[in-house]
C-alpha positions in Angstrom: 2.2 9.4 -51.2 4.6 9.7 -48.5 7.8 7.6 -48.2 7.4 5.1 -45.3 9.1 6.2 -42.4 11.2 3.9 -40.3 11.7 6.0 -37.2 10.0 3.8 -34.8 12.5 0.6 -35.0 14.8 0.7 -32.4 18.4 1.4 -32.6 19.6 -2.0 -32.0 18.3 -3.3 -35.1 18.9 -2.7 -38.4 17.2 -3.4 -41.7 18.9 -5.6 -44.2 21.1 -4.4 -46.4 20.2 -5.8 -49.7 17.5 -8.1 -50.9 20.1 -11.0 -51.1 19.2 -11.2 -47.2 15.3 -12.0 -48.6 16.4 -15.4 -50.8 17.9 -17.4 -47.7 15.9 -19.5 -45.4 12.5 -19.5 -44.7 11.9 -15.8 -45.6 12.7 -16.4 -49.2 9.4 -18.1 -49.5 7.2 -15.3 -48.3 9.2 -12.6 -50.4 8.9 -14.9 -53.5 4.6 -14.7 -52.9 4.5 -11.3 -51.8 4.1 -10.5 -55.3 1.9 -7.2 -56.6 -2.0 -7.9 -56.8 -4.5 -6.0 -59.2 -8.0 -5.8 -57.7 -10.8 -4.0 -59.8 -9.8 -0.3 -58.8 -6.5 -0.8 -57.1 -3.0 -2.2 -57.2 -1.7 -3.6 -53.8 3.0 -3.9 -53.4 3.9 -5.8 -50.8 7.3 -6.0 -49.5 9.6 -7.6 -46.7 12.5 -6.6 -45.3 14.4 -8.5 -42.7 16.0 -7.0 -39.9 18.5 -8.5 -37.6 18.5 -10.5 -35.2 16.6 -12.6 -38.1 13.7 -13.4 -36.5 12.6 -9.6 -36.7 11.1 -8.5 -40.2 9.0 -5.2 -41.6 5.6 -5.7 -44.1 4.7 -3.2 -46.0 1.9 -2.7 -48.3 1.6 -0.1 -50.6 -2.5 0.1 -51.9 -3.1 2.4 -55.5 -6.4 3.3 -56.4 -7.2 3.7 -60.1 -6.6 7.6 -59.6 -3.2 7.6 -58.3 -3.9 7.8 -54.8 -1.7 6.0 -52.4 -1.9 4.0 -48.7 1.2 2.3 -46.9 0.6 0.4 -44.3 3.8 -1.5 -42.3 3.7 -3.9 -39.7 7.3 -4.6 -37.7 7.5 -7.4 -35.5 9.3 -10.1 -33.7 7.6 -13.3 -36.0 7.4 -15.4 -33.1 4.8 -13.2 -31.7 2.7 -14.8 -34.7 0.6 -17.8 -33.8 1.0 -20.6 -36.3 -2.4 -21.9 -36.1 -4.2 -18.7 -36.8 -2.8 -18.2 -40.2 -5.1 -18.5 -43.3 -6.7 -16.8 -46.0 -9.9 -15.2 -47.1 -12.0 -14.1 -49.5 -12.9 -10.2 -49.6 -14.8 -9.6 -52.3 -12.2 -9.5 -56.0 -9.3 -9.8 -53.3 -7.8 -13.1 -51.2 -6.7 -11.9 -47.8 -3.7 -13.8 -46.1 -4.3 -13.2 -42.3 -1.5 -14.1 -39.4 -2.5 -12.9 -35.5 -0.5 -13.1 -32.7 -0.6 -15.7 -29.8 -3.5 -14.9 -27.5 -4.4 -12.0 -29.7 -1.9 -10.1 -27.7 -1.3 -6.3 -29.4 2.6 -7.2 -30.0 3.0 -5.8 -33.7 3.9 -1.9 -34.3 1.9 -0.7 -37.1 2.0 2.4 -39.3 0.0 3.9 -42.2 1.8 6.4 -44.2 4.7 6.8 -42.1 2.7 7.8 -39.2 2.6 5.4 -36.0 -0.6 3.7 -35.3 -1.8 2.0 -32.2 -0.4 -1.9 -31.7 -2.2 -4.3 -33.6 -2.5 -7.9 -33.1 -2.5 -9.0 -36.9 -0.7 -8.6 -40.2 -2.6 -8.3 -42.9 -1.5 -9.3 -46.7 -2.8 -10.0 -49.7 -2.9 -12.5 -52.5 -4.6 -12.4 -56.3 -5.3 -16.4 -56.4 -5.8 -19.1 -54.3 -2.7 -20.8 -54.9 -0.8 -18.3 -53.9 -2.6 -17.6 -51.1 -2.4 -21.2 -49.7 1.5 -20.7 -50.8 2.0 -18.0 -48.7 -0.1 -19.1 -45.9 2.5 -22.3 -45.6 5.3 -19.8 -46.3 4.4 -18.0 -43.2 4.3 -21.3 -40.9 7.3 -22.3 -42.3 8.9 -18.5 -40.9 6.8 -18.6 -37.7 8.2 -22.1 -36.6 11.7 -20.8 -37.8 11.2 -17.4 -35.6 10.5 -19.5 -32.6 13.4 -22.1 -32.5 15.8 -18.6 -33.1 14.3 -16.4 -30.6 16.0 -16.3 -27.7 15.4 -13.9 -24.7 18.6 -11.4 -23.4 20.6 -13.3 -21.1 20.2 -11.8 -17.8 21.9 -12.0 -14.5 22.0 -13.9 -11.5 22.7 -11.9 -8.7 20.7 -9.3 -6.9 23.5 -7.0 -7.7 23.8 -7.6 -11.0 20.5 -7.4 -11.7 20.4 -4.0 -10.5 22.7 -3.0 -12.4 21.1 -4.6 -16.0 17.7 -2.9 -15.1 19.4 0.3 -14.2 21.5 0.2 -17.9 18.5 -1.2 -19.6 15.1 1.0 -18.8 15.9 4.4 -20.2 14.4 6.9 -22.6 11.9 6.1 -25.1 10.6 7.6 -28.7 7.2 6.2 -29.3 6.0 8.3 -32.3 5.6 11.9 -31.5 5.9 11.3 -27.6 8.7 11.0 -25.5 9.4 9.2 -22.3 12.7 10.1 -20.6 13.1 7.1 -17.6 15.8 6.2 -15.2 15.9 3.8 -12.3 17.9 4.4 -10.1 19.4 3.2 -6.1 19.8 4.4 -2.5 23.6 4.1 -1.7 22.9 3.4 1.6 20.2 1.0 1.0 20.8 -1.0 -2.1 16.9 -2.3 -2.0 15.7 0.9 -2.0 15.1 2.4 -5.7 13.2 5.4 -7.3 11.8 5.6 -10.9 11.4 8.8 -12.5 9.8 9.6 -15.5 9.1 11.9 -17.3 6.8 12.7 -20.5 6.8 14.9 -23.0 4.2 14.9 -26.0 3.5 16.3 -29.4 3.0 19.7 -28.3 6.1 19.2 -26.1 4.4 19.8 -23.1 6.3 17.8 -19.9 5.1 16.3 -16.7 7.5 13.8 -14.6 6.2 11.5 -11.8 9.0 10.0 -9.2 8.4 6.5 -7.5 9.7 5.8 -4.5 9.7 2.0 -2.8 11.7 -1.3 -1.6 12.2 -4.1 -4.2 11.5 -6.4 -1.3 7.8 -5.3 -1.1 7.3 -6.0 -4.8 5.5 -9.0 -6.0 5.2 -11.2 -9.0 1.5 -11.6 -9.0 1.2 -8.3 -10.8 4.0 -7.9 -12.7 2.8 -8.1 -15.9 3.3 -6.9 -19.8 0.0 -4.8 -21.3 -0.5 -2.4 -24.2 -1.3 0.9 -24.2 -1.8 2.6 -27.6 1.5 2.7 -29.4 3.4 1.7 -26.0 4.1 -1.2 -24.1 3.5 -0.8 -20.2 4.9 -3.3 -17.7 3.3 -3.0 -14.6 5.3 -3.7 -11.2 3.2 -3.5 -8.0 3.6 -4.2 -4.3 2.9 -7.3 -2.7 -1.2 -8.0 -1.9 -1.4 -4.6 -3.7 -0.5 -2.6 -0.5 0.4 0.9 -0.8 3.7 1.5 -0.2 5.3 3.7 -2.6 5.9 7.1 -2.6 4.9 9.2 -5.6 5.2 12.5 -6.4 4.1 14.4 -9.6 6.4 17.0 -11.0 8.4 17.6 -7.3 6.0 17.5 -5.2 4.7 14.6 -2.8 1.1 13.5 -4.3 0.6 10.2 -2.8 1.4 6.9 -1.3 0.4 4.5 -4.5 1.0 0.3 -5.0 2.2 0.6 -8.7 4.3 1.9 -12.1 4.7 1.4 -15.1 8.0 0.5 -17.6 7.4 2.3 -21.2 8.7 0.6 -23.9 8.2 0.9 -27.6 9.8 -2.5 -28.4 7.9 -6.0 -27.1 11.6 -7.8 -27.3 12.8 -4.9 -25.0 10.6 -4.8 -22.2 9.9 -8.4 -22.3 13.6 -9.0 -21.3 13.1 -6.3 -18.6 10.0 -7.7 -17.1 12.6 -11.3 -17.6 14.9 -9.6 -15.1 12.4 -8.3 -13.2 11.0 -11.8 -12.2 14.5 -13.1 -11.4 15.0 -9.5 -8.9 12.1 -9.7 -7.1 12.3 -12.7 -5.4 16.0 -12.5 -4.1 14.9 -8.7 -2.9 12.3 -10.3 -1.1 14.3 -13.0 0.6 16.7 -10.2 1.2 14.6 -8.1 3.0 13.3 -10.5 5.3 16.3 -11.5 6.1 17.0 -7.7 7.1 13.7 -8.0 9.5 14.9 -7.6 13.3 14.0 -9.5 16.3 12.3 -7.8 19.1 13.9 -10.6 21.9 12.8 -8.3 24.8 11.3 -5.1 26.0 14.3 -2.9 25.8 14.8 -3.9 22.3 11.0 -3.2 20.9 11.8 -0.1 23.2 15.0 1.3 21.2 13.2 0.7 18.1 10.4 2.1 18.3 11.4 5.4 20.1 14.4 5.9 17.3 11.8 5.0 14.9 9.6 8.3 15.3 10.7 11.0 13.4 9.9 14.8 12.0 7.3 14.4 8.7 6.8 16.6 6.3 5.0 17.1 3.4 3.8 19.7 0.9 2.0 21.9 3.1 2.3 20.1 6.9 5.2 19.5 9.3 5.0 17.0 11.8 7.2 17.0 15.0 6.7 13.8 17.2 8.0 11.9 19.9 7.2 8.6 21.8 8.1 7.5 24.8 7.9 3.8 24.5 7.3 2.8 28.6 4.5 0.4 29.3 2.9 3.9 29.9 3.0 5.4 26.7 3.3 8.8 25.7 3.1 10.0 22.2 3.3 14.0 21.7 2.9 15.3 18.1 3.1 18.9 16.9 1.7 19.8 13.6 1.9 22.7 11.4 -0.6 23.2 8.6 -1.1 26.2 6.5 0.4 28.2 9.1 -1.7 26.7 11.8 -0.4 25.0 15.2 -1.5 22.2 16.8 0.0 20.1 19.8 -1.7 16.7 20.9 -0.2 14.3 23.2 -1.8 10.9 24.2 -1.3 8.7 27.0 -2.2 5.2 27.3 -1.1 1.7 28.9 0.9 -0.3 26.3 -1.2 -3.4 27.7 -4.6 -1.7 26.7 -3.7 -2.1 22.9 -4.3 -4.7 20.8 -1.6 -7.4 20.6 -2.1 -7.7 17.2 -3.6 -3.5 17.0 -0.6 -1.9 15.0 -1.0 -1.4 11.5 1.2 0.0 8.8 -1.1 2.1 6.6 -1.1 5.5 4.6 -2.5 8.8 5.0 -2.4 10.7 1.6 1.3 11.0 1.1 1.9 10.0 4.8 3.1 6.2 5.4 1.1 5.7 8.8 1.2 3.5 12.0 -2.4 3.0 12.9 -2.9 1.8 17.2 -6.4 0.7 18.4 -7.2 -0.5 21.8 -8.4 -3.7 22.9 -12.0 -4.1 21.7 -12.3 -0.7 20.8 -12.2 0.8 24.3 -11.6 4.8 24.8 -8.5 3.9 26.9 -6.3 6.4 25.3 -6.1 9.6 27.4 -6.1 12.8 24.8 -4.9 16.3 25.4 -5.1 18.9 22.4 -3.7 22.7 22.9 -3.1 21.6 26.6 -7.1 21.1 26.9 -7.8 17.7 28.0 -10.1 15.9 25.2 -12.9 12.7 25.7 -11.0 9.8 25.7 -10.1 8.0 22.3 -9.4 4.2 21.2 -7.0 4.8 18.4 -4.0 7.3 17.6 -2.1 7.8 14.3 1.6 8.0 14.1 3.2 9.8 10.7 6.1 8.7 8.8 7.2 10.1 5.2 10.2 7.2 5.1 8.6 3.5 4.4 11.8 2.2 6.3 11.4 4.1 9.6 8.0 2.1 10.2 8.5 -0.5 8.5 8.7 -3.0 12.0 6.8 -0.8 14.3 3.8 -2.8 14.2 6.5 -6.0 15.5 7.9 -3.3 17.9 4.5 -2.4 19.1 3.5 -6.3 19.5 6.0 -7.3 21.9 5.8 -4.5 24.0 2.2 -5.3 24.3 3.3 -8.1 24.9 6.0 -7.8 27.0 3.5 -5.0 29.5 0.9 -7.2 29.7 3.1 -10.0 31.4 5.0 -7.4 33.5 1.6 -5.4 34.8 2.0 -5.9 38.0 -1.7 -4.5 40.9 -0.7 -1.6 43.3 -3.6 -2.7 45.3 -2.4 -4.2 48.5 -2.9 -8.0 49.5 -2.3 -7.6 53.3 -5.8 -7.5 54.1 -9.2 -5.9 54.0 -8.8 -2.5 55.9 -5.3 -2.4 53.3 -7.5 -2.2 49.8 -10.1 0.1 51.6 -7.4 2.7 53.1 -5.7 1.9 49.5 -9.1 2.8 47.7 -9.9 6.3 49.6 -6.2 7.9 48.9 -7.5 6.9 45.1 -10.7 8.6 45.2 -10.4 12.6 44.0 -10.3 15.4 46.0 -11.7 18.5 44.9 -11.6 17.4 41.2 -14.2 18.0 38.2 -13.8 20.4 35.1 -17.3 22.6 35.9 -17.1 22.5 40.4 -14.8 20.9 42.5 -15.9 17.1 43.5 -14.3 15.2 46.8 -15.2 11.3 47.1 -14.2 10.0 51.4 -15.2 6.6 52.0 -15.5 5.4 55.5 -15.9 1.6 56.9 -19.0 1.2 59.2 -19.3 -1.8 61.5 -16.2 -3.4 60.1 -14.9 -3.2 56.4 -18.1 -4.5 54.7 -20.5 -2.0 55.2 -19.0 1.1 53.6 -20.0 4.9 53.5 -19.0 6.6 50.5 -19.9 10.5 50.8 -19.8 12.8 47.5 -19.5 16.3 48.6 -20.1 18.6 44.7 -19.9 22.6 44.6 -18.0 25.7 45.6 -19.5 28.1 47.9 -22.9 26.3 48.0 -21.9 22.2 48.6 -24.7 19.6 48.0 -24.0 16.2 49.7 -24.6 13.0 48.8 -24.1 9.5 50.9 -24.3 5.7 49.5 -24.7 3.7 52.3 -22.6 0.4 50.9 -23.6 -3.1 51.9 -20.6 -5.3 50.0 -22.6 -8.4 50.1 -25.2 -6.6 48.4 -22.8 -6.0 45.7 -22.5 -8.2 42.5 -18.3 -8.6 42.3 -18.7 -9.5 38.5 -20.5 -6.5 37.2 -17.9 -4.1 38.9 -16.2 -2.3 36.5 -14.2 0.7 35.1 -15.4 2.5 31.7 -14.9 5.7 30.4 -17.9 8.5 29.5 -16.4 11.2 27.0 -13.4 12.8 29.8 -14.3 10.8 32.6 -13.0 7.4 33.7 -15.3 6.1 36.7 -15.8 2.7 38.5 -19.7 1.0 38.6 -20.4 -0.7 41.7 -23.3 -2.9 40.5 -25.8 -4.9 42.8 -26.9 -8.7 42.4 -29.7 -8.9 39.9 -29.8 -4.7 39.4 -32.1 -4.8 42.4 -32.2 -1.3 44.4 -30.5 -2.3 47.3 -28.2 0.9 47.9 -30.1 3.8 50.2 -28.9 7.1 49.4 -29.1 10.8 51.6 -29.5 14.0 49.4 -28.0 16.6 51.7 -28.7 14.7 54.9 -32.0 13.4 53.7 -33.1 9.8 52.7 -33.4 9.9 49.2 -34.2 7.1 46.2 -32.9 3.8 46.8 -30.4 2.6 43.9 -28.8 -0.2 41.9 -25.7 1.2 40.4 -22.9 3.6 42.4 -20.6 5.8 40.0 -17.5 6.8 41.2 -15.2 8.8 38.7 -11.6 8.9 39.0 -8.6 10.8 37.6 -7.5 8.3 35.0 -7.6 4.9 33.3 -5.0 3.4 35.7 -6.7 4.4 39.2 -10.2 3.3 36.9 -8.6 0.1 36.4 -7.1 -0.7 40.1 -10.1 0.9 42.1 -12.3 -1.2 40.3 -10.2 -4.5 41.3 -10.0 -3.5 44.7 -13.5 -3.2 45.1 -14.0 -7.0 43.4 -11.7 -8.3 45.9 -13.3 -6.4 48.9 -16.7 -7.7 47.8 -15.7 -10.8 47.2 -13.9 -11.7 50.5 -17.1 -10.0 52.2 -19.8 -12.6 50.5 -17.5 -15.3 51.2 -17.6 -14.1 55.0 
């Protein structure tokens, strides 16, 4: 039989010296019943050994069988961890079983058999060879419980944010758990004492290593998942980011994996790490309040401006490189060059600030990419898109790539008042002087020669005053094909005129009352099909936007005449 092997306890405890240390206080009454037990074809020896701080003792017990063969088993535990009520005796067969569990059957006591570490157990097991010592050492053990719990007392941690920094980063370190090993170290950015990184790194039996690297802000943590489990032989507290958010960076033996929400503390010792997750609790919300604290205010334009153009910088990752810029006008441009396994690619997008959502940027993640997400006002394509210099269709979101948390970390605040801020500064170009002012206004809008496939030329000419309108689309190259709306305004339904956008084009919908086909049309000088809807494309989403209110105000004053 092997000789039970110690290894596991940590270092800053030792076992008693001498049995003296048994006959004092409460434990004097479990070592005086822990006495040997004869079944039919075994011998059980049972032992104690108290460890200091006192409330900390080792059970062992030793089972013969009739031919000499031997079983330890050893249980090592802070005796508090025992529940009171839960401890009785029982009956197996020609043997009386003296059973203590934990509180809430939590997996709290480090058990062995033969010198080898098992997984965590949630009871201790002895045994007695009569009923009165069984109910003996069933009150024995209440009497060491209650005693354990009026002399345990938690590490005295610190107060400050500072401090406590400084006890977690003494205090979480390497680990020996059995046959594995867990090298760990917090440490914190210089510059920004919030910011921390855990590595760690693990190396089993076969001594084969892998080391993962966290990356986050102690202000995004929360206490709602902060939390004490088992795991095998090991204890794991878990820390995790407020509403479970991801927000930390993690990479997996140097390189960048993901963006994840938590990580977990190794411990081999429940006293240890529940100190740790002590401090923990007392950390999290003074980073928190110190973070907010940290949170700027966006009083104007300029500021959201500064911020947000500062704020957008080169990204990399394993295998991409990500050069952007953004120029943060109420016209927005953002320009972003990527490089990918050796391929280029260039995008730029232009939209109105305005056009967004006021409450449309969101912080989110990509992979290993924190990301700020934009989306347009009720999901319109208002976001003009170029890639490789060739103009795209027209999109209603864009992405914006960040591998530092803290660069992005306001942009979505930035982005809201500037929305804010260009929605109460747009300001119409279309003129107020008078009618023949929007319609001279409205023709130097209307394209000249444009279109991706043939060249297309809009003229639009008053007839009989400025409410009957001619609006002439001339199409082709060599061979031109014609086409005239004759345009009676009154005809026209003020309300239903609109801008949209079909795939690259941005036109304006001149709409009759009730749909009715009220609009004659000439195909190449002929009188063609009479019509309810005129479509008249434009360069972009701001002439879209300003023809289209022209033309409202222009019908509108004519139906009033």
């Amino acid at each position: 039989m092997k000789k039970p092997v110690l290894f596991w306890l940590a270092a800053t405890f030792c076992v008693a010296a001498n049995a003296q240390d048994l006959m004092t206080g409460p434990l004097s009454g479990v070592s005086t019943q822990l006495k040997p037990v004869k079944t039919g074809n075994a011998q059980f020896i049972q032992k104690i050994e108290a460890s200091q701080p006192n409330y900390r003792a080792t059970f062992s017990v030793t089972k013969t069988s009739d031919k000499g063969k031997g079983d330890e088993n050893t249980y090592f535990l802070n005796l508090s961890d025992l529940d009171v009520s839960t401890v009785t005796y029982k009956v197996e067969r020609d043997v009386i079983a003296v059973l203590a569990d934990t509180k809430q059957h939590r997996k709290f006591v480090r058990y062995s058999e033969n010198g080898e570490l098992k997984n965590l157990t949630d009871r201790v097991k002895l045994y007695a060879d009569n009923p009165d010592i069984a109910k003996a050492l069933v009150e024995s053990l209440k009497k060491v419980i209650l005693a354990a719990e009026k002399a345990y007392k938690p590490a005295r941690t610190p107060e400050t944010l500072d401090d406590l920094r400084q006890w977690l980063k003494t205090n979480i370190g390497n680990e020996a758990i059995g046959s594995d090993k867990y090298e760990q170290a917090l440490t914190f950015d210089f510059d920004n004492p919030l910011r921390a990184v855990f590595r760690r790194s693990e190396v089993g039996a076969k001594g084969s290593a892998s080391s993962e690297t966290f990356s986050f802000n102690l202000g995004d943590l929360g206490l709602e998942g902060l939390q004490v489990e088992t795991k095998g032989k090991r204890f794991e507290l878990s820390l995790v980011v407020q509403q479970k958010q991801k927000l930390m960076g993690y990479a997996k033996d140097g390189k960048l994996d993901n963006v994840v929400q938590t990580f977990e503390i190794i411990s081999g010792d429940a006293d240890k790490i529940r100190d740790v997750a002590a401090a923990w609790r007392k950390l999290i919300p003074l980073a928190v309040k110190q973070l907010e604290s940290k949170k700027p205010v966006f009083a104007a334009m300029p500021a959201a401006q500064k911020y947000l153009e500062s704020s957008i910088q080169p990204a990399k990752t394993n295998d991409r490189t990500i050069e952007q810029s953004l120029k943060p006008d109420c016209i927005c441009t953002y320009t972003r060059r990527e490089t990918y396994n050796k391929n280029n690619t260039e995008e730029v997008y232009e939209f109105n600030l305005a056009d967004l959502a006021e409450k449309g940027a969101k912080l989110g993640v990509d992979k290993e990419l924190y990301t700020i997400d934009l989306k347009t006002r009720d999901n319109r394509r208002f976001i003009g898109y170029t890639k490789n210099g060739v103009r795209q269709n027209y999109v209603s979101e864009i992405e914006l790539a960040s591998d530092n948390l803290e660069n992005v970390r306001y942009m979505s605040q930035a982005f809201e008042k500037a929305v804010q801020a260009c929605a109460q500064s747009r300001k119409s170009p279309v003129p107020t002087a008078g009618q023949q002012a929007r319609l001279d206004w409205i023709s130097q809008q209307l394209p000249k020669e444009s279109g991706e496939k043939e060249p297309v030329t809009y003229t639009l000419a008053a007839e009989n005053g400025t409410c009957d309108l001619k609006l002439t689309v001339a199409q082709g190259g060599r061979k031109v094909s014609e086409l005239v709306y004759d345009l009676a305004l009154k005809d026209l339904n003020a309300d239903a005129t609109s801008f949209d956008v079909d795939g690259k084009t941005v036109y304006v919908s001149l709409v009759t009352k009730g749909k009715e086909k009220l609009v004659k049309t000439f195909k190449d000088g002929k009188p063609s099909d009479y019509v309810h809807t005129v479509k008249i494309q434009l360069g972009d989403i701001e002439k879209g936007r300003y023809v289209a209110e022209a033309f409202r105000q222009l019908i509108r004053n004519c139906v009033s005449n």
